[in-house]
TORMI-410907 format. One line per 8 residues: number of its first residue (from 1); their letters; for each residue x, z, y of N, C-alpha, C. Coordinates in Angstrom, 2 decimals. Layout:
# TORMI-410907
NUM	A	X/Z/Y/X/Z/Y/X/Z/Y; ...
This chain:
# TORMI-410907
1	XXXXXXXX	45.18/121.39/84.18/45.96/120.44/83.39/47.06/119.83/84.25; 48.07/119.65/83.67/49.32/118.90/84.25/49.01/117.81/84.96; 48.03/116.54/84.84/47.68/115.50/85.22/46.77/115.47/86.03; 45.84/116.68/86.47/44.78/116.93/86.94/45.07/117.10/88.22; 44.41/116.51/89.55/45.02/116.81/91.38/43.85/118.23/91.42; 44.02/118.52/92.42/43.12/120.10/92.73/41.63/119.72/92.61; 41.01/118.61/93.06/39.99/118.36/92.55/39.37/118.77/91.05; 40.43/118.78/90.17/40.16/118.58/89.00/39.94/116.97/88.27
9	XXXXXXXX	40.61/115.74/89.54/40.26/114.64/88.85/41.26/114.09/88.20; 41.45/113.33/87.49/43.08/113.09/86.82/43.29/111.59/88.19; 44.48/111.57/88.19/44.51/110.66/89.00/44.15/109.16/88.52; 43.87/107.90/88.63/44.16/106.91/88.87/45.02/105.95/87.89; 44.65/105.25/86.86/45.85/104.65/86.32/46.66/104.12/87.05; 46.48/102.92/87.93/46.93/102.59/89.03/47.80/103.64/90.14; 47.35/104.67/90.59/48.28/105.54/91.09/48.81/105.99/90.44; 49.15/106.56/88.59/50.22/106.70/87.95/51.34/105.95/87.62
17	XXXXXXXX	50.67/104.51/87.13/51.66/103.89/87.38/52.76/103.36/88.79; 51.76/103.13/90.16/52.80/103.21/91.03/53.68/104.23/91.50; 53.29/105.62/90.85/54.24/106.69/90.84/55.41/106.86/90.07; 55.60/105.58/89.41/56.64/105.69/88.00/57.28/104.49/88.73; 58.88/104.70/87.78/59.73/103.54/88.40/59.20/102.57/87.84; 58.86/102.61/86.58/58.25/101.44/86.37/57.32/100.84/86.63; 56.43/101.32/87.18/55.83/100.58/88.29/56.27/100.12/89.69; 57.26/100.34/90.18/57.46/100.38/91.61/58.72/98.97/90.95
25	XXXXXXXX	59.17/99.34/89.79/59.99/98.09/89.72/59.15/97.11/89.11; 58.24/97.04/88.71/56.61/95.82/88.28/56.42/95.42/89.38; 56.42/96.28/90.58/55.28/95.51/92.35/56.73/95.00/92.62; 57.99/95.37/92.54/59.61/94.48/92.86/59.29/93.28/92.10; 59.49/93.17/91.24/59.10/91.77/90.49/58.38/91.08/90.89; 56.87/91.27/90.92/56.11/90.70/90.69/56.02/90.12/92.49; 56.22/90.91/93.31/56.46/90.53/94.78/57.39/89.42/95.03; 58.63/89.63/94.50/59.82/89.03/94.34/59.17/87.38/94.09
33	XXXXXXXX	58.93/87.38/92.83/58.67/86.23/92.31/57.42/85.54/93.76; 56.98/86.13/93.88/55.60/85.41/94.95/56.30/84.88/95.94; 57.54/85.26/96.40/58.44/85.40/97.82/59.21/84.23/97.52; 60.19/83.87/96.10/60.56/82.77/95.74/59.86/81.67/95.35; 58.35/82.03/94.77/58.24/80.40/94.72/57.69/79.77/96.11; 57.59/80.99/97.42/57.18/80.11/98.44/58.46/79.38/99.02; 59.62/80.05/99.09/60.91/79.62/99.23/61.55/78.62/98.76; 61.23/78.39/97.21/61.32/76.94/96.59/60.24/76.24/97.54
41	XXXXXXXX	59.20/76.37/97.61/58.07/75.60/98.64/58.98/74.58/100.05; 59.17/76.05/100.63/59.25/76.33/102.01/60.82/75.16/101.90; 61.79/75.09/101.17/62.75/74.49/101.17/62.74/73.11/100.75; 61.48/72.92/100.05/61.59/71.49/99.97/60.52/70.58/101.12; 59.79/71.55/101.79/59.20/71.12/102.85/60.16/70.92/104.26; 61.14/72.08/104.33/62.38/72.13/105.02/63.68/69.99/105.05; 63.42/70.12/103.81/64.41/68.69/103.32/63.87/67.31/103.54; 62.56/67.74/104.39/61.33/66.68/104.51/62.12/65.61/106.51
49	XXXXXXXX	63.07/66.96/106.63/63.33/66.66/108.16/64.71/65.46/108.11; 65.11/65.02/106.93/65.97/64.20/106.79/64.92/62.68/106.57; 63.71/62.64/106.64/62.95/61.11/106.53/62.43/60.62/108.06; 63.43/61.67/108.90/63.03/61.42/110.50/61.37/62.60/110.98; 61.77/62.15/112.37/60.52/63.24/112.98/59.32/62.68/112.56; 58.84/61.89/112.69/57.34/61.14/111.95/56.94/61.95/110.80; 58.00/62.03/110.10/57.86/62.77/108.43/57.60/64.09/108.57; 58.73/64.60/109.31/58.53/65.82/109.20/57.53/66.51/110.18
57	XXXXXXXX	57.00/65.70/111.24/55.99/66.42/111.87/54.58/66.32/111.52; 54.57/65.02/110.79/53.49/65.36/109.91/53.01/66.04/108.80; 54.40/66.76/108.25/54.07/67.56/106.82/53.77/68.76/107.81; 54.70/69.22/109.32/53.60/70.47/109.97/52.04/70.46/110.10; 51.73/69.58/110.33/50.80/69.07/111.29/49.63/69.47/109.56; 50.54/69.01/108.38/49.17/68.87/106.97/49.40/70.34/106.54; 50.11/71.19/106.93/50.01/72.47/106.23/48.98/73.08/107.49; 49.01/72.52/108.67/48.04/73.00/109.63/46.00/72.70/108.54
65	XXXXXXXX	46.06/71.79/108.29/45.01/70.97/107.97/44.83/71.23/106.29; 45.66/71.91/105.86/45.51/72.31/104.64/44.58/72.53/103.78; 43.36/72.42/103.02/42.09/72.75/102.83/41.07/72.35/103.56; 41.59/71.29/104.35/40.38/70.84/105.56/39.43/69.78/104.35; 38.05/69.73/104.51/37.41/70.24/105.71/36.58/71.49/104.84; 36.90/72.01/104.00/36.20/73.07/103.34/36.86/74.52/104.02; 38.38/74.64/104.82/38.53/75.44/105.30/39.41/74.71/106.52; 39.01/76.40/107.67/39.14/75.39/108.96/40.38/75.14/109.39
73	XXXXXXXX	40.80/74.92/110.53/42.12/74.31/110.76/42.99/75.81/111.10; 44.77/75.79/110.12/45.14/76.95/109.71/44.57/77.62/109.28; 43.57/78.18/108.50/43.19/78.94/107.92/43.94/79.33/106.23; 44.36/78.19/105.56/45.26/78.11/104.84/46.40/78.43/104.88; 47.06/78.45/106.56/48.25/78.75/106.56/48.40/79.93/106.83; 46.86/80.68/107.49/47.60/82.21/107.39/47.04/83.25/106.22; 46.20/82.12/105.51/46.19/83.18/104.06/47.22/82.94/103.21; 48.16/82.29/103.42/49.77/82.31/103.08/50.82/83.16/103.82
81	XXXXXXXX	50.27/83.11/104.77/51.31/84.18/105.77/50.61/85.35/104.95; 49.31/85.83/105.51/48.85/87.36/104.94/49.36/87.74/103.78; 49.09/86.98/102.20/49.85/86.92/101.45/51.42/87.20/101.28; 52.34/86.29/101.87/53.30/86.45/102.05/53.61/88.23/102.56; 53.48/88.35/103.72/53.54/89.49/104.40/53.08/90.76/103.76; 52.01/90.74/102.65/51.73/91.90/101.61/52.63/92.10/100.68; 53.54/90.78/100.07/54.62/90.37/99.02/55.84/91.12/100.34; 55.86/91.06/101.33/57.35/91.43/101.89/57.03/93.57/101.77
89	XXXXXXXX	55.83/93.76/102.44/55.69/95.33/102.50/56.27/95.72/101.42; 55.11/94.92/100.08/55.44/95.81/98.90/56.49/96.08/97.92; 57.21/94.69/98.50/58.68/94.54/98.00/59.56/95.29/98.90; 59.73/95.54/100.38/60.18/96.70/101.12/60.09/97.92/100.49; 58.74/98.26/100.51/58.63/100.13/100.32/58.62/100.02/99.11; 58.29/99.37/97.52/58.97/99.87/96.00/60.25/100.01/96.11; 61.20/99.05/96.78/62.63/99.18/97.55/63.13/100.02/97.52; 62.71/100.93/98.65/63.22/102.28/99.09/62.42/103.53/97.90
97	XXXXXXXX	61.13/103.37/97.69/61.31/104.58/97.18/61.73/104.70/95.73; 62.30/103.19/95.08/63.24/103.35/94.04/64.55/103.76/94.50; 64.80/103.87/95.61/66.09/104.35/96.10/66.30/105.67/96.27; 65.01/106.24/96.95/64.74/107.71/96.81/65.15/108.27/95.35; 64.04/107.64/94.62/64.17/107.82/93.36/65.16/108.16/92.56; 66.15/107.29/92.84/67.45/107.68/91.81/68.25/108.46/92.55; 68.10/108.62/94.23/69.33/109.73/94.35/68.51/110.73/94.06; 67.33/111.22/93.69/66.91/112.29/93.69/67.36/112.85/92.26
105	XXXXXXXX	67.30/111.80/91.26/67.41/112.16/89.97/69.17/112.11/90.04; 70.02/111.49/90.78/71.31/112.09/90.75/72.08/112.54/92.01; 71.71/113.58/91.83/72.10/114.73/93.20/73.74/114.88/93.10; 74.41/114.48/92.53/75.82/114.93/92.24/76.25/113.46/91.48; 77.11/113.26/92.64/77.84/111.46/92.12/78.59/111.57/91.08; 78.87/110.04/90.26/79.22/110.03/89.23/81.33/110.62/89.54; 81.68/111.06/88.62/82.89/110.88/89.40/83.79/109.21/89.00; 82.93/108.42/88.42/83.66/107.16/87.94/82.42/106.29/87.79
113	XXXXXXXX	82.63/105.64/89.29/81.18/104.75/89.54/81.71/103.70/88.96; 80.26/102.93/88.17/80.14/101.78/87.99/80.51/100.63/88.62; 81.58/100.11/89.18/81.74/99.18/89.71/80.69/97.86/90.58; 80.13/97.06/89.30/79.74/96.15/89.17/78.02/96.62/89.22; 77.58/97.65/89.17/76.32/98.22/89.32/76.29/98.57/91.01; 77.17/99.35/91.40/77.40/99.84/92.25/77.28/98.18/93.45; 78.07/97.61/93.16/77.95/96.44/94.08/76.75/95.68/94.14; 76.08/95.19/93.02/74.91/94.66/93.12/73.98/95.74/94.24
121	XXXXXXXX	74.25/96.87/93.63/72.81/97.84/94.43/73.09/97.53/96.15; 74.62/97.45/96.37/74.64/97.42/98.00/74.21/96.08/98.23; 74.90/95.03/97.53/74.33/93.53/97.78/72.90/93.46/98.10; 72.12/93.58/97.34/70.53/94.07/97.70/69.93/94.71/98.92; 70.41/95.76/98.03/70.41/96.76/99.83/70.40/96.22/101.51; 71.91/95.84/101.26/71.85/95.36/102.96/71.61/93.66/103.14; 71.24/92.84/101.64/71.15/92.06/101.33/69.82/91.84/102.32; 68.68/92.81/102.15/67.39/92.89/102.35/66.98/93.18/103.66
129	XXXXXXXX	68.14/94.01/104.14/68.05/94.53/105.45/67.82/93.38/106.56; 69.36/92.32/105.93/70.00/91.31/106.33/68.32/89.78/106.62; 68.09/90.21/105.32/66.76/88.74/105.11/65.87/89.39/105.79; 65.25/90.64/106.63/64.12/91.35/107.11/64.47/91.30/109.08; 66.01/91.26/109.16/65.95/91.33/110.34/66.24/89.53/110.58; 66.40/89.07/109.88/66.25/86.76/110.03/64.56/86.48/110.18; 64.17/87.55/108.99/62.64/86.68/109.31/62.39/86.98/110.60; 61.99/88.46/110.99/61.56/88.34/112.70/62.01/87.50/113.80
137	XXXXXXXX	63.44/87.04/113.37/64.35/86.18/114.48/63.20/84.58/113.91; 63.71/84.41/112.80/63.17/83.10/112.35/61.53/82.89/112.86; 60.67/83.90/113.20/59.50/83.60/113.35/59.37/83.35/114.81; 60.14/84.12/115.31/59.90/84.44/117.06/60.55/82.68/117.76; 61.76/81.91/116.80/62.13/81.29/117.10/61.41/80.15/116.59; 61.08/79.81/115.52/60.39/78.51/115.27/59.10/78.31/115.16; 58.46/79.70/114.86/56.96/80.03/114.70/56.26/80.42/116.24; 56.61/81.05/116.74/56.19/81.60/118.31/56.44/81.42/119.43
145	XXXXXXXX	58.20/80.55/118.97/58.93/80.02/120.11/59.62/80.49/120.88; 59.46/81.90/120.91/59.88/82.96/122.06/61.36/83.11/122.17; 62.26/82.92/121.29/63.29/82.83/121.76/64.37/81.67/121.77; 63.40/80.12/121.47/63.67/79.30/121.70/63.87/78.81/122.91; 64.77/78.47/123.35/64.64/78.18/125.17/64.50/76.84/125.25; 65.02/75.58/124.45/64.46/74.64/124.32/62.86/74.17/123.45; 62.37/75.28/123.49/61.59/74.71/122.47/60.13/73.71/122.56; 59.63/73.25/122.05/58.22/72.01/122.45/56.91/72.37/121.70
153	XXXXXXXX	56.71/72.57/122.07/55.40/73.15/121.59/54.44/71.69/120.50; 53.86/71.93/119.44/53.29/70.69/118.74/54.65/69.59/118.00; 55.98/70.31/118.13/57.12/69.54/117.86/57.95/69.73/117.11; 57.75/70.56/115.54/58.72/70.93/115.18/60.11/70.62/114.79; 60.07/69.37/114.55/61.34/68.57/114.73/62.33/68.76/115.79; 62.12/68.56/117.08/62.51/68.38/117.92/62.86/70.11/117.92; 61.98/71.08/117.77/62.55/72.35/117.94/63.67/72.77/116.78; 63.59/71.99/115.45/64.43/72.58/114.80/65.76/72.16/115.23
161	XXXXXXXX	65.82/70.76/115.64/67.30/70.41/116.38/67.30/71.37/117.48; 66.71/71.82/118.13/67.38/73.03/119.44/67.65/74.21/119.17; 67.32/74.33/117.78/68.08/75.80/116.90/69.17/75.59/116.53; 69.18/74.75/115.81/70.55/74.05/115.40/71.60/73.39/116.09; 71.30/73.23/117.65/72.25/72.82/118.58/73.46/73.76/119.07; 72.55/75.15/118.36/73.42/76.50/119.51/74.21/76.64/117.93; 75.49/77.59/118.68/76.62/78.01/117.42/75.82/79.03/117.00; 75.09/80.17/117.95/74.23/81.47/117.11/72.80/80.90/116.68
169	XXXXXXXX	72.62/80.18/116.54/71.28/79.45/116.01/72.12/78.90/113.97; 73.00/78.96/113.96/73.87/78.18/113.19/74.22/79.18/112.52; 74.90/80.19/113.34/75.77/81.03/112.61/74.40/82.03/111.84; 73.87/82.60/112.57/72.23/83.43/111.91/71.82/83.19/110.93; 71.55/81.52/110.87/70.58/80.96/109.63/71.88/80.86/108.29; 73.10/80.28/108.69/73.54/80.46/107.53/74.45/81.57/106.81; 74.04/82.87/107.79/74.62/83.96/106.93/73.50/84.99/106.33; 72.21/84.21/107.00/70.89/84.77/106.29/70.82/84.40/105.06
177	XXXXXXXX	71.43/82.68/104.96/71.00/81.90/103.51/71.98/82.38/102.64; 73.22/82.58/102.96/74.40/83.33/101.90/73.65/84.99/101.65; 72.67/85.96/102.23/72.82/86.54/101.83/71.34/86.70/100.84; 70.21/85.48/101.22/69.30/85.01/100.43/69.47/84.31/99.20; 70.75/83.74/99.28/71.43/83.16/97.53/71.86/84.39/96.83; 72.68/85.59/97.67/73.07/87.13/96.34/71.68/87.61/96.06; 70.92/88.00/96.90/69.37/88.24/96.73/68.94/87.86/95.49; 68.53/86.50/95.41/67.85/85.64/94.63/68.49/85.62/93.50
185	XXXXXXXX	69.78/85.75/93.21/70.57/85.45/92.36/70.48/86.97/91.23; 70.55/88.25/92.06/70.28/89.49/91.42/68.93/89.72/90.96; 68.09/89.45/92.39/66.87/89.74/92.15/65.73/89.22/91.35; 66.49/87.65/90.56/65.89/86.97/89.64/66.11/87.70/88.56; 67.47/87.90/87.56/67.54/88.22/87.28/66.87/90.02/86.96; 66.90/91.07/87.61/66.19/92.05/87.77/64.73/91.99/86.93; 64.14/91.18/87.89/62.58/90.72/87.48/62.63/90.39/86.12; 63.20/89.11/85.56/62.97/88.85/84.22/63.14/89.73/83.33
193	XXXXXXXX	64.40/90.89/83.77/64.66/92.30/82.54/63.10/93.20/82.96; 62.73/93.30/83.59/61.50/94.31/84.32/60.24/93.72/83.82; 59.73/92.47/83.58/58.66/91.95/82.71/59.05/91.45/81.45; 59.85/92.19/81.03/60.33/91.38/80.02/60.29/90.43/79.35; 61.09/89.76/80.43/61.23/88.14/79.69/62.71/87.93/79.30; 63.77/88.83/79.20/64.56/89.35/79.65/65.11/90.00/77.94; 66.20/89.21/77.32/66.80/89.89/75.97/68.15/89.57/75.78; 68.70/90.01/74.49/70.07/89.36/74.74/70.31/87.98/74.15
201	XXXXXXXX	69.29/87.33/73.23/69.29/86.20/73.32/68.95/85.17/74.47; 68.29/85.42/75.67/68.27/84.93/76.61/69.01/84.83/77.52; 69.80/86.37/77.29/70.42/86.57/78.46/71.44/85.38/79.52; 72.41/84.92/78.60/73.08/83.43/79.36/72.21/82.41/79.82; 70.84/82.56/79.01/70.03/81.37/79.82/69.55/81.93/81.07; 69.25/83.10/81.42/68.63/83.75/82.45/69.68/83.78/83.51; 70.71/84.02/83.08/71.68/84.43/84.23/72.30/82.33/84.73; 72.45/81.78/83.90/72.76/80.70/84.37/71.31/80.18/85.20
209	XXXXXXXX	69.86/80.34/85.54/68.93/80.43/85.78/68.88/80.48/87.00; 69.23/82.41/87.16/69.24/82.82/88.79/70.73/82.51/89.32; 71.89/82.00/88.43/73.06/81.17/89.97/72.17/79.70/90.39; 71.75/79.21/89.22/71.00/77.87/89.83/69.79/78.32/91.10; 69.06/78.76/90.62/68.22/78.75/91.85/68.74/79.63/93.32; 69.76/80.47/93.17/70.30/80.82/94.22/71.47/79.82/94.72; 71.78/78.84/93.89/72.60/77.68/94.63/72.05/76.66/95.08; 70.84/76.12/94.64/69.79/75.30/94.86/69.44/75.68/96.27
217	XXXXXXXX	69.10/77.16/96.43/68.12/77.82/97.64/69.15/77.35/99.07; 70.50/78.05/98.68/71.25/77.93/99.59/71.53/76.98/99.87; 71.83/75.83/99.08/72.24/74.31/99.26/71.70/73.60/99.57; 70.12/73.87/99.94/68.61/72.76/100.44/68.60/73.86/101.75; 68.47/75.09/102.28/68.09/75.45/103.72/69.33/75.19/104.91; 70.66/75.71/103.82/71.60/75.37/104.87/71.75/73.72/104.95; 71.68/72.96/103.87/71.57/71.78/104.71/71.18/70.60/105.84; 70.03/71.54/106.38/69.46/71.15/107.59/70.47/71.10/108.53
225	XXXXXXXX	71.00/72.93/108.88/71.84/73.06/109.84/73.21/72.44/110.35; 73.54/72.21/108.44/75.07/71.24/108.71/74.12/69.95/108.85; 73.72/69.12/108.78/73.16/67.96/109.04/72.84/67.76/110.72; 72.27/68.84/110.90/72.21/68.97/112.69/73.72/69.00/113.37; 74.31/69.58/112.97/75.88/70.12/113.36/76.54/68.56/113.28; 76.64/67.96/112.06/77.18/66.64/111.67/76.52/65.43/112.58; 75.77/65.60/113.17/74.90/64.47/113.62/74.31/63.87/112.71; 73.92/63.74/111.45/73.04/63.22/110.83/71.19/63.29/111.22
233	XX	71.49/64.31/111.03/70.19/64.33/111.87/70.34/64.85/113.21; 69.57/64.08/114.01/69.86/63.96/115.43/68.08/63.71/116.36
């Protein structure tokens, strides 16, 4: 039978569907969405560093303590990382092999590309590349420290001003966040047509939707950095 592997077993609903675009664009979505609402999270915990270091080293200090005393100290925070980090794979590799995917199904270019299709797909594209090679910088620097040269260990305050002191500490984070607002802004959109939530009566509400939350995103992370830059926060 057509559906049958040499075993003779049919495969897997689950492995049929992740063999279909539509599945591989379901684990995009559904990843997607897990990745932004930690980002809405992560940014309003970020805006916490304008009530002074007291504030903000204690909101580190309670995501450390998170679930205490029923779970132990960090333990919460790295079943958010693990989490997280399953949401980045699976949103990586549906990525690419929807990319496979369609050049395979068009072996011979259009001779009159889509413009406006065409741009979104690269926006994404190196959009992703762009947010994959920030996180490793972003972790090594505020999470591990390692390429912090000022950095204090138990201090995150104090370390986020020594990121923000340097011009490439500055320039990094906010051409990561310009390219995490086109991201967010496509990739919201995307998702809602892909679970369909997504019609043409919605459509203006959806799209006015993902510029808000991709102007929101950008306008709460980069404001740390201009705030450091400005001396406001100091």
């Amino acid at each position: 039978m057509a559906l049958a592997t040499r075993t003779g077993r049919r495969p897997s609903t689950t492995r049929t569907l992740w063999d279909s675009s539509v599945g591989k664009k379901t684990v995009m979505a559904v990843s997607g969405l897990i990745m932004l609402g930690y980002l809405v999270a992560h940014m309003l915990g970020n805006l916490k560093i304008f009530f002074g270091p007291e504030e903000f080293n204690g909101y580190a200090h309670w995501l450390r303590t998170l679930g205490s005393p029923f779970l132990h100290h960090e333990w919460a925070l790295w079943i958010v990382r693990v989490v997280l980090l399953a949401a980045v794979i699976a949103h990586a590799v549906s990525a690419y092999q929807l990319s496979r995917l369609a050049i395979g199904a068009r072996p011979v270019k259009y001779a009159h590309k889509r413009r406006r299709a065409a741009y979104a797909t690269r926006t994404m594209r190196w959009g992703g590349v762009i947010l994959g090679l920030f996180i490793v910088w972003h972790l090594l620097d505020l999470t591990t420290l390692t390429v912090n040269e000022r950095a204090w260990a138990g201090h995150p305050y104090e370390n986020v001003l020594a990121t923000f002191s340097t011009w490439y500490g500055n320039t990094l984070y906010i051409v990561a966040m310009a390219a995490l607002g086109l991201h967010v802004r496509h990739g919201f959109w995307s998702a809602a047509q892909t679970l369909g939530a997504g019609n043409a009566r919605r459509e203006r509400t959806l799209k006015l939707l993902a510029n808000a939350l991709a102007l929101v995103l950008f306008a709460g992370f980069v404001s740390v950095p201009v705030a450091v830059m400005a001396g406001v926060v100091n």
